[in-house]
C-alpha positions as CSV (number, residue, x, y, z in Angstrom):
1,X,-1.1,-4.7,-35.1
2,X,2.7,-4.7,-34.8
3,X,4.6,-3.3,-37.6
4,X,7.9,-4.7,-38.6
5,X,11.1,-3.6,-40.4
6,X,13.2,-6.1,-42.6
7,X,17.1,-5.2,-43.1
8,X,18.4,-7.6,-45.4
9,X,22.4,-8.1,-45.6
10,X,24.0,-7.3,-49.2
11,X,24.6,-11.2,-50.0
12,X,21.4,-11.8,-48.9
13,X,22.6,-14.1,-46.4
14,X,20.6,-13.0,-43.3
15,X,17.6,-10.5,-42.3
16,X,17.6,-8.2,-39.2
17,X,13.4,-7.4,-37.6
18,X,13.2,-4.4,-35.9
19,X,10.2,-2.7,-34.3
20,X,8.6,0.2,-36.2
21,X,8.1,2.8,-33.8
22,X,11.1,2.0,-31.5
23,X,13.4,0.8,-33.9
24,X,14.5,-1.7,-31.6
25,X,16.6,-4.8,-32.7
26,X,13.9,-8.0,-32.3
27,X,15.6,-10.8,-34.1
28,X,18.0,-12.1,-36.7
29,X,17.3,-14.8,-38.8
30,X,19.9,-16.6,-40.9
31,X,20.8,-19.7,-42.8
32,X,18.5,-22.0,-44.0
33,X,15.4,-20.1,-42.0
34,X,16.1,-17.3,-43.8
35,X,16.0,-18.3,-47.2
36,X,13.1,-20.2,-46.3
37,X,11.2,-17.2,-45.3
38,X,12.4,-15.1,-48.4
39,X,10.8,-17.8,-50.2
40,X,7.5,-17.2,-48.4
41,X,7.6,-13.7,-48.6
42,X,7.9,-13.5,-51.9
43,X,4.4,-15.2,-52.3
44,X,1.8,-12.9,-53.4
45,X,4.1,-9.4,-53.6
46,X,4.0,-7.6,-56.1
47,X,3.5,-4.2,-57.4
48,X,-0.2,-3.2,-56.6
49,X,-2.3,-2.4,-60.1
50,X,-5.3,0.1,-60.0
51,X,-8.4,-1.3,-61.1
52,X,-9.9,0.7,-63.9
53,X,-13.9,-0.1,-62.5
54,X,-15.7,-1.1,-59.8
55,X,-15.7,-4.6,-61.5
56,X,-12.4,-5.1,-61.7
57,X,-11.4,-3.9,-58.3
58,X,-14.0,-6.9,-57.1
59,X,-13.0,-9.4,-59.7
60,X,-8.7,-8.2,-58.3
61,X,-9.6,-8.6,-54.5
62,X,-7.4,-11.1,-53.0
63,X,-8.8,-14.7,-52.5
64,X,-7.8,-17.6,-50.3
65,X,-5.2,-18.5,-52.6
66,X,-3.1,-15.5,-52.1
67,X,-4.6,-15.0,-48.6
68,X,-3.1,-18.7,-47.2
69,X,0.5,-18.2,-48.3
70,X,1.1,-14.0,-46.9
71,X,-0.9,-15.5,-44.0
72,X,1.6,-18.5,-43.7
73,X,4.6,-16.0,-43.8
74,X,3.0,-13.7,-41.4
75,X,3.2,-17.0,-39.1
76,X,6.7,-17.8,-40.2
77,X,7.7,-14.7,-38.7
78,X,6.0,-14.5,-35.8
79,X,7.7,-17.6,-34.8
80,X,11.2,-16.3,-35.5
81,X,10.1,-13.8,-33.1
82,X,9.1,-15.9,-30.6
83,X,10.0,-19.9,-29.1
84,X,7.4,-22.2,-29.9
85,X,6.3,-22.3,-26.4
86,X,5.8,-18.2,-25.9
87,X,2.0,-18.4,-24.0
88,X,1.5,-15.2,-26.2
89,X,1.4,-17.0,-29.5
90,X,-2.4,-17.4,-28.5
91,X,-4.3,-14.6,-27.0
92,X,-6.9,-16.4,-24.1
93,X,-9.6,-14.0,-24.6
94,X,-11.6,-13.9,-27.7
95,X,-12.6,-10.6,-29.0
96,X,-14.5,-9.2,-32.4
97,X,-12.0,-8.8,-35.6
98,X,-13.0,-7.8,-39.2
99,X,-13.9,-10.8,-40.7
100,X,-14.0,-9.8,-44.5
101,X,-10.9,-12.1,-46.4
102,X,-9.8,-8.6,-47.9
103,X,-9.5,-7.0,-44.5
104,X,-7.8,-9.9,-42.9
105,X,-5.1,-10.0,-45.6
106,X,-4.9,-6.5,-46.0
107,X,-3.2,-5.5,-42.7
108,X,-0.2,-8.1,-42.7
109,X,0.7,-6.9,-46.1
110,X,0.8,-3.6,-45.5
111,X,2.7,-4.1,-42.1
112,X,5.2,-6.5,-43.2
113,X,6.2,-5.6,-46.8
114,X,5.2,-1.9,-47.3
115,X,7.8,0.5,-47.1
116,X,8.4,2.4,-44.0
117,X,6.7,5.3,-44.2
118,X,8.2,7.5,-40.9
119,X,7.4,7.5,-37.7
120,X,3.8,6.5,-36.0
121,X,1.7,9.5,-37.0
122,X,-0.3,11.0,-34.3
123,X,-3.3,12.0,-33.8
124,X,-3.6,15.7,-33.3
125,X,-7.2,16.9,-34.1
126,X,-9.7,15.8,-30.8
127,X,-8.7,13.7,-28.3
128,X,-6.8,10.2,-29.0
129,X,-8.8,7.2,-28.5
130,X,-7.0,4.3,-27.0
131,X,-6.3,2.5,-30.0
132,X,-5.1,5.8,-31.7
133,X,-2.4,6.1,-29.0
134,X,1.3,3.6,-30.2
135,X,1.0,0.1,-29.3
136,X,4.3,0.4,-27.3
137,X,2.1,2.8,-24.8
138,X,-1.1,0.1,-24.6
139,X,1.3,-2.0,-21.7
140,X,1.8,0.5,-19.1
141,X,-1.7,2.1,-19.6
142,X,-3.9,-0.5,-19.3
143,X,-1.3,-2.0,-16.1
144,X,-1.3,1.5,-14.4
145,X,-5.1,2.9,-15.0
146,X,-6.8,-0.5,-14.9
147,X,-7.0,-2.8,-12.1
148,X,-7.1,-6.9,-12.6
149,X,-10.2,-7.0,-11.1
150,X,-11.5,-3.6,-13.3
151,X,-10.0,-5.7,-16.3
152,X,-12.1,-9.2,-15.5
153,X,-15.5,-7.3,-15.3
154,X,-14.7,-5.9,-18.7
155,X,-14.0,-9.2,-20.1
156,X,-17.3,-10.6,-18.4
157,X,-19.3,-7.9,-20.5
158,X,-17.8,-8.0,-23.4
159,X,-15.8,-11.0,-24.4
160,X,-15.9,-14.8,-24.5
161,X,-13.7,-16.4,-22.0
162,X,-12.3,-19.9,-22.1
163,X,-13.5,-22.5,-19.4
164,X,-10.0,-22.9,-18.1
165,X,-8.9,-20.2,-15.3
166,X,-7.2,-16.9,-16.5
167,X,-3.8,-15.7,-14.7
168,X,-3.7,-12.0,-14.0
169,X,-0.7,-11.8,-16.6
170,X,-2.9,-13.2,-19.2
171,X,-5.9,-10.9,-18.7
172,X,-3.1,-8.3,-19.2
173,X,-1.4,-9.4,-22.1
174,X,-5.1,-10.3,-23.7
175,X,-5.9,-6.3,-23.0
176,X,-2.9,-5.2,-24.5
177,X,-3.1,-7.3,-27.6
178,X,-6.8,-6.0,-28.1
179,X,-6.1,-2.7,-27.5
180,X,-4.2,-2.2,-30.8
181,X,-7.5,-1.6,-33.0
182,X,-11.4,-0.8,-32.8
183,X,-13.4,-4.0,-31.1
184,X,-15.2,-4.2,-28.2
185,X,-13.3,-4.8,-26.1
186,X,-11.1,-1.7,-26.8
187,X,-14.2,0.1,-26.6
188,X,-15.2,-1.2,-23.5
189,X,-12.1,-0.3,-21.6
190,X,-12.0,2.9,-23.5
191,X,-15.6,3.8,-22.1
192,X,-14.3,2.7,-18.0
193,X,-11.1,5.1,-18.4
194,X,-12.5,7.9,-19.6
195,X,-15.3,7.8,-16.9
196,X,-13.0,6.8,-14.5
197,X,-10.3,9.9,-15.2
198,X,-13.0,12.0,-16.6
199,X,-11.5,14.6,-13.3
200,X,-8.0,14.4,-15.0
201,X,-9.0,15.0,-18.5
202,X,-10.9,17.8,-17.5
203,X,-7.8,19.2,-16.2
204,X,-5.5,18.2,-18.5
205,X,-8.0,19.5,-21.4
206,X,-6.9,23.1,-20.5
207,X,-3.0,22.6,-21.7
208,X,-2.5,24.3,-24.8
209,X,0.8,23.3,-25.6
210,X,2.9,20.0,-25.2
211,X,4.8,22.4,-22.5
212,X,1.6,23.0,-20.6
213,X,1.1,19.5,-20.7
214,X,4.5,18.5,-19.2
215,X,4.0,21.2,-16.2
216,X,0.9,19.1,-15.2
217,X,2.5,15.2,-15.5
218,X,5.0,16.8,-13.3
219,X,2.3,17.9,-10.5
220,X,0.7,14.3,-11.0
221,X,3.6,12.7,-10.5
222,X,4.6,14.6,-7.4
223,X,0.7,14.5,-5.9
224,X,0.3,10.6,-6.5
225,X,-2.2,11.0,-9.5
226,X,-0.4,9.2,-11.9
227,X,-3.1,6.8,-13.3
228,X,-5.2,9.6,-13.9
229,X,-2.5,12.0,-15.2
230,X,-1.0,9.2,-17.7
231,X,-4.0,8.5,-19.3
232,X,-5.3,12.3,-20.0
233,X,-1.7,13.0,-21.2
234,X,-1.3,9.8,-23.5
235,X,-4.8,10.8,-24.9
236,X,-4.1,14.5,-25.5
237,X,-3.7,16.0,-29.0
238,X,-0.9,18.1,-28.1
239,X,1.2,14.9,-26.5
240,X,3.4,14.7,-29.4
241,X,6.5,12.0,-29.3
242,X,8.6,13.6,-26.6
243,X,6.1,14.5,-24.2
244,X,4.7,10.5,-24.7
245,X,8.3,9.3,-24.3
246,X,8.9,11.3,-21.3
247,X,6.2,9.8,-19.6
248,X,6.6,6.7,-20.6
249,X,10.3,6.4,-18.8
250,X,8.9,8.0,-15.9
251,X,6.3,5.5,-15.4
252,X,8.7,2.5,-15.9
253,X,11.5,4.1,-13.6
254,X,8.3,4.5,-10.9
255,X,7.8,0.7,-10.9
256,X,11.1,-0.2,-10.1
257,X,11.1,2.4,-7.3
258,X,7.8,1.1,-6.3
259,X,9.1,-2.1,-6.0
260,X,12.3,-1.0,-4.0
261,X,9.5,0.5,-1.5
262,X,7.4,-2.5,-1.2
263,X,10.6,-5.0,-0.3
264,X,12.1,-2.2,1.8
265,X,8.1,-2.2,4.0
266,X,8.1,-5.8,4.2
267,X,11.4,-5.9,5.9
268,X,10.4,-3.3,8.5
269,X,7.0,-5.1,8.8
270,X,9.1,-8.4,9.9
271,X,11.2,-6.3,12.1
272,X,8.4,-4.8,13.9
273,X,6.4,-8.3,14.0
274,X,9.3,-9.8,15.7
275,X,9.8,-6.8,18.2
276,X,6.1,-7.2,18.9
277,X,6.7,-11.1,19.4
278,X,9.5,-10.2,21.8
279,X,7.1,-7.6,23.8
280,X,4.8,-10.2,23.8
281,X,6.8,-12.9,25.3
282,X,8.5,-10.4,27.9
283,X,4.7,-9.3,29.0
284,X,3.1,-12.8,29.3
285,X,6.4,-13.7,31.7
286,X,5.8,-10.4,33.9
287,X,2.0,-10.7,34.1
288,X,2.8,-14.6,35.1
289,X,5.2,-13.3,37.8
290,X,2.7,-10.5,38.6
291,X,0.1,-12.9,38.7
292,X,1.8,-15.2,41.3
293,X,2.9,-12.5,43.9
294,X,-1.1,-11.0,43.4
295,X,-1.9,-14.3,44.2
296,X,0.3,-15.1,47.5
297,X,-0.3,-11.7,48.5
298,X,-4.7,-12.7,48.5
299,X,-3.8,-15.7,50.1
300,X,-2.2,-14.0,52.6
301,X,-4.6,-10.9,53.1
302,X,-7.1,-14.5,53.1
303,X,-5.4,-15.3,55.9
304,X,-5.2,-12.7,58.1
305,X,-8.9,-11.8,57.3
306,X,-10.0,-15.2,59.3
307,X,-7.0,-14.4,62.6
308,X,-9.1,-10.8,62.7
309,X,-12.2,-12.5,62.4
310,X,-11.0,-14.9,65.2
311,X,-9.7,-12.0,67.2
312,X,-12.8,-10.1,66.8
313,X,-14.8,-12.7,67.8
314,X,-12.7,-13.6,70.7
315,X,-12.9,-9.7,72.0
316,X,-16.5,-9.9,71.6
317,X,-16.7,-13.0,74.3
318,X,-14.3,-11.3,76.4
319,X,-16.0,-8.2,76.7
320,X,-19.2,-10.2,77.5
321,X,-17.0,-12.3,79.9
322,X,-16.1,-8.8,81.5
323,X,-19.4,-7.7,81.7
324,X,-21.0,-10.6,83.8
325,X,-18.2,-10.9,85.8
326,X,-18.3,-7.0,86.8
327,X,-22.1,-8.0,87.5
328,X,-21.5,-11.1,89.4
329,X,-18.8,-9.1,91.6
330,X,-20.9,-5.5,91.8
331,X,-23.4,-8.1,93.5
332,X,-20.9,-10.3,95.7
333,X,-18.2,-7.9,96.5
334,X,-15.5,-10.6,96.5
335,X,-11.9,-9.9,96.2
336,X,-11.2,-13.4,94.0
337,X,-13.7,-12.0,91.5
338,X,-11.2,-8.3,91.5
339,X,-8.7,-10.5,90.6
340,X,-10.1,-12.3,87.9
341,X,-11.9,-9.4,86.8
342,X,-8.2,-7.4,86.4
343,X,-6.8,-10.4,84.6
344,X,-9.5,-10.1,82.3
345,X,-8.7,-6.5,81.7
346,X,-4.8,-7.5,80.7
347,X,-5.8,-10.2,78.6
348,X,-8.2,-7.9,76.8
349,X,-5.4,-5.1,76.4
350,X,-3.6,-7.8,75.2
351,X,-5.9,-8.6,72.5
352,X,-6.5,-4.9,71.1
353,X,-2.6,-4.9,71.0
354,X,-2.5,-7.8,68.9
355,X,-5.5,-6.8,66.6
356,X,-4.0,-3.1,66.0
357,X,-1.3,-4.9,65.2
358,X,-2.8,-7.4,62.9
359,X,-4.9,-4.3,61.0
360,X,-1.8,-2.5,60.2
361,X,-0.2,-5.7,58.6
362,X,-3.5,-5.9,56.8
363,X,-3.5,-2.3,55.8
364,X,0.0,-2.8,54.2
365,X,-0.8,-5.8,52.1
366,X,-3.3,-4.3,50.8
367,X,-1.2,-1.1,49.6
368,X,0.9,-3.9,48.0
369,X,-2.0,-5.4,46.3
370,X,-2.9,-1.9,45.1
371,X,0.9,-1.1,43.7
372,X,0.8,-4.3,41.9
373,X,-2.3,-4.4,40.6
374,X,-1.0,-0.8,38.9
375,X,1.5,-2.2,37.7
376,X,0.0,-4.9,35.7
377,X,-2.9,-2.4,34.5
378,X,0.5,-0.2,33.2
379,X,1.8,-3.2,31.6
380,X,-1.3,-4.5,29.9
381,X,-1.2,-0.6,28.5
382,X,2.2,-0.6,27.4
383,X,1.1,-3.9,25.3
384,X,-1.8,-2.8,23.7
385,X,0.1,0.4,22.7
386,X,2.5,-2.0,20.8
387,X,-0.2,-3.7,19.2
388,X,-1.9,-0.6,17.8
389,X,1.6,0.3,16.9
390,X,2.0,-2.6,15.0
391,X,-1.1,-3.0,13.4
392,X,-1.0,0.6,12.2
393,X,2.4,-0.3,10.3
394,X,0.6,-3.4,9.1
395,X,-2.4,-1.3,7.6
396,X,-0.4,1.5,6.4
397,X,1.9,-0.8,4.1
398,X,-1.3,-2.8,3.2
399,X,-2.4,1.0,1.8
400,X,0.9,0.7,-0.1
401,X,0.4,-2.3,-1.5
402,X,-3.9,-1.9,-2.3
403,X,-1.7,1.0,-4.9
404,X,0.3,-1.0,-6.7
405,X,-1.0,-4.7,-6.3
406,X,-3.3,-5.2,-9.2
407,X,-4.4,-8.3,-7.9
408,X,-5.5,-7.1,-4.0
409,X,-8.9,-8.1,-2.8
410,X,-8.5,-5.9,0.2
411,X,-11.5,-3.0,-0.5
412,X,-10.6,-0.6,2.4
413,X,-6.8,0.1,1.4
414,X,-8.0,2.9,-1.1
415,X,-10.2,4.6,1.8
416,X,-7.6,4.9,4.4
417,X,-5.1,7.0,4.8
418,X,-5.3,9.7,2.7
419,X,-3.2,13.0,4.1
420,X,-4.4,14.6,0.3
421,X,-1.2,16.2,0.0
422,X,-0.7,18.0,3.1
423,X,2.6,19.0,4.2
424,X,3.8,16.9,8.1
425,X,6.1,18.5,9.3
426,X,8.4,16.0,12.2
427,X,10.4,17.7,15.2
428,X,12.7,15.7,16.8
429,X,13.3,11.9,16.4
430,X,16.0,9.5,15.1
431,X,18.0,10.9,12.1
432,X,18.6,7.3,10.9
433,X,14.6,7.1,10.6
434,X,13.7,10.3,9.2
435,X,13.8,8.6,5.3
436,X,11.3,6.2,6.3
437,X,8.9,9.0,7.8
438,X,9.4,10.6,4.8
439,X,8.6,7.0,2.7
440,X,5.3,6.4,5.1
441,X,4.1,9.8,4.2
442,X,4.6,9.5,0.5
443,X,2.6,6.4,0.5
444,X,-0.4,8.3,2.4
445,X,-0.2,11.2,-0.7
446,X,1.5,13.7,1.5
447,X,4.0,15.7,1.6
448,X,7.4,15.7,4.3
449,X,9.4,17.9,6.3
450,X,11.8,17.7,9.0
451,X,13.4,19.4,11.8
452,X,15.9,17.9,14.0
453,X,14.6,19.9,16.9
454,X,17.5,22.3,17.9
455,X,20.5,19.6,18.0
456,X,21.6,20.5,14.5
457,X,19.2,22.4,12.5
458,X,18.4,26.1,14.2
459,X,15.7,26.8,16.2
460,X,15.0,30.5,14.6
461,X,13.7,28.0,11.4
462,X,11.4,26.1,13.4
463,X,8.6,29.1,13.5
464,X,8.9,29.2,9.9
465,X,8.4,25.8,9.4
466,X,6.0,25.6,11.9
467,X,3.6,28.1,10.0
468,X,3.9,26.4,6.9
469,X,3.0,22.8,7.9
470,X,-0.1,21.4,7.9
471,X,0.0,18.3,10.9
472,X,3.0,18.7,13.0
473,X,4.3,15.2,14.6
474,X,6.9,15.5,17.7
475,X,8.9,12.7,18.8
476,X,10.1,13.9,22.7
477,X,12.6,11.4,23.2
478,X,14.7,13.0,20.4
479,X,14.1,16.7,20.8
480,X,15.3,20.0,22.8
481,X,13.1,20.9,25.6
482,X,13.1,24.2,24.2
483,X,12.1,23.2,20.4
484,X,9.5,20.8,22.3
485,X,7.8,23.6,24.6
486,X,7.8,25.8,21.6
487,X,6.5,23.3,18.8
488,X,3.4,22.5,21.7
489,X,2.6,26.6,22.6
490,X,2.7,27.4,18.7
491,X,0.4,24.4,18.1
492,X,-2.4,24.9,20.5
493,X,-2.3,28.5,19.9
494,X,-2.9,28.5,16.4
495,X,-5.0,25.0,16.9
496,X,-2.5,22.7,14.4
497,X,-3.6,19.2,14.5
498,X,0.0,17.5,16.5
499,X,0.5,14.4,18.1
500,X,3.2,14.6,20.7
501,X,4.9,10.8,20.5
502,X,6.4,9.2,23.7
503,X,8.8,7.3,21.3
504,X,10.0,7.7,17.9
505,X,10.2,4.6,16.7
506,X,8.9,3.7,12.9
507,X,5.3,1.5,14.1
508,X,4.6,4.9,16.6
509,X,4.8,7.0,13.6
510,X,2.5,5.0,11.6
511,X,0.3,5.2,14.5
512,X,0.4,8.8,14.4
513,X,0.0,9.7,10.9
514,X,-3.0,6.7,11.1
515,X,-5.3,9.5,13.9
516,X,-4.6,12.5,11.7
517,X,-6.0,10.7,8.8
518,X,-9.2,9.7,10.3
């Protein structure tokens, strides 16, 4: 239930709504809508009179004639609050409410036209429940512990739904709205939180003082753990007003910065698709040209194959030739068959000249072959590099996304990922890029650190910062050689997961920080 404050001018002309905890301005209503409402309120206020038995108090409890008209001014200044088409004016989900007439008059009449009383006491003896925490904290707990699809199974147990389709901004509002008293469904997502966070309560339950409980936020905040951490803080006894505040603004200030992130991945994500287009198109046009010259090149080694063949098989009938006709003149002894027989000899010296000759073209062809065929493999390697590039960026700002997308079906962004706050620790690489190593670490719940390898930063600090990182990544196209031959030694002889990268491009890093999380 909201609570209201009414500042009515000295003529009486006008009336100023402000919120009760927050104080903040809501409305101002004037003129003829004003005097209209004064009208309304005035129905059914009065000073309260104590019943002097149990009969009276029954026979005094308010009845529908004094219920209708406070409930009627209740409306009227709802809809000053609000334009007449405001979705909120009806909640879509159904829930459990008291249903005795002197409950459902009692609240607006205390709300509206008690007097304020202070600020919203809180609870300070056992641990809040949710509908003891200020309505002005319901919104960013139940958007930042609870996802939409967490939310829906909750309304499928306890509530009744409307046959029309529910908008992810209405399941929210809906939980908000309920979240203000006791009813199901407020126990319901009660129950799912604290089992949920039960780890972060447990921590959380060993601050003694709102100091304590401020030291721990902070650690949440800079380990990731901020559903968790905001609703064991917001439930703690010893959150008072300033320690709920605190964490309030730094929870609002985180989506804007979340957002910031996300628009600032999806540009880089079209960047790096279109590179990966280009590589694409530049590789289908060399393995075409490759392609061609492999295939002239078989065509040719084709066609020398058959002229050996043919020579081959032409020695083979000379040398027969010469062996019957060295019989047939061993037997006749005529000089015409000498004469023949030493032509034959020429023609066949002839003919080995020709095939050496013929085999050595053959043998370089085939190197050729060879050379090329390498240089397709090498090509076809350097693409599906790209592509695991690529896709690494893609799954790594899906991960980003899974976190802060309360509507994402995707069910493996949660599991991958996950550097569990380890400290990565870059040599080398592009100084213009180093922000966005740090950003893709941040979103996999690490920590960053980063050393320029030698050109600016000094090389004495690398062994330090080499000891106290946890995965060390090492672009070599933007480092010393000495920083590099030292950052590879200290790894392997101390055995520190590295990854030395041939390029230190954004999609490679991804790549990178995607093997040392698996």
């Amino acid at each position: 239930m909201q609570q209201l404050l009414l500042e009515v001018s000295e003529q009486a002309s006008q009336v100023a709504i402000y919120d009760f905890e927050s104080r903040e301005l809501l409305a101002e209503v004037e003129g003829k809508a004003w005097h209209r409402l004064f009208e309304e309120l005035r129905i059914g206020i009065g000073k309260p009179r104590r019943a002097c038995c149990a009969h009276h108090a029954s026979a005094e409890a308010p009845t529908d004639q004094t219920i209708r008209p406070v409930r009627y001014a209740e409306g009227a200044i709802a809809q000053s609050l609000r334009p007449a088409s405001d979705a909120l004016a009806s909640l879509p989900i159904l829930f459990s409410r008291p249903t005795s007439p002197a409950a459902g008059a009692a609240a607006p009449l205390n709300g509206l036209s008690g007097p304020p009383c202070g600020p919203h006491a809180l609870k300070t003896t056992g641990r809040r429940k949710l509908w003891d925490v200020p309505h002005k904290y319901h919104c960013p707990i139940i958007g930042t512990c609870l996802t939409v699809d967490e939310l829906r199974r909750i309304v499928d147990r306890t509530a009744q739904r409307p046959d029309m389709h529910l908008s992810d901004f209405d399941i929210h509002v809906s939980f908000v709205a309920a979240s203000t008293d006791r009813n199901p469904i407020s126990l319901a997502t009660h129950k799912t939180l604290e089992k949920k966070f039960a780890a972060s309560v447990r921590r959380y339950a060993k601050a003694r003082n709102a100091d304590a409980l401020v030291a721990l936020w902070s650690e949440s905040l800079a380990t990731g753990e901020v559903p968790g951490g905001l609703w064991a803080l917001m439930t703690h006894p010893r959150a008072d007003h300033r320690v709920l505040t605190r964490a309030y603004e730094e929870v609002h200030m985180l989506s804007h910065q979340i957002g910031a992130g996300q628009r600032a991945d999806l540009k880089r994500l079209a960047e790096t698709r279109v590179q990966l287009e280009q590589l694409q198109r530049d590789f289908d046009n060399l393995y075409r040209r490759a392609r061609q010259q492999t295939d002239l090149r078989e065509a040719k080694i084709r066609a020398l194959e058959n002229a050996l063949t043919q020579r081959e098989s032409d020695y083979a009938d000379s040398c027969a030739r010469e062996h019957a006709l060295r019989e047939e003149l061993a037997q006749s002894n005529a000089p015409d068959l000498r004469d023949k027989i030493a032509a034959l000899t020429g023609r066949t010296e002839t003919l080995d000249a020709e095939l050496t000759r013929i085999r050595g073209e053959n043998l370089v062809l085939r190197s050729a072959s060879t050379q090329a065929q390498r240089e397709v493999e090498a090509s076809a390697r350097a693409r599906l590099a790209a592509e695991a590039e690529c896709r690494a960026a893609e799954r790594l700002l899906a991960q980003s996304l899974a976190d802060r997308c309360a509507g994402c079906d995707i069910q493996e962004c949660a599991r991958r990922n996950n550097l569990e706050g380890r400290l990565v620790l870059c040599v080398g690489g592009r100084k213009q890029l180093v922000e966005q190593y740090r950003a893709m670490v941040a979103d996999c719940n690490g920590r960053f650190d980063h050393h320029d390898g030698g050109l600016e930063d000094s090389q004495h600090r690398l062994e330090a910062m080499l000891s106290s990182a946890d995965i060390v990544v090492c672009a070599t196209d933007y480092v010393s050689h000495g920083a590099y031959y030292r950052t590879k030694r200290f790894c392997k002889r101390h055995e520190k997961p590295h990854v030395l990268l041939g390029s230190s491009g954004v999609s490679a890093f991804a790549l990178a920080i995607e093997k040392l999380t698996t």
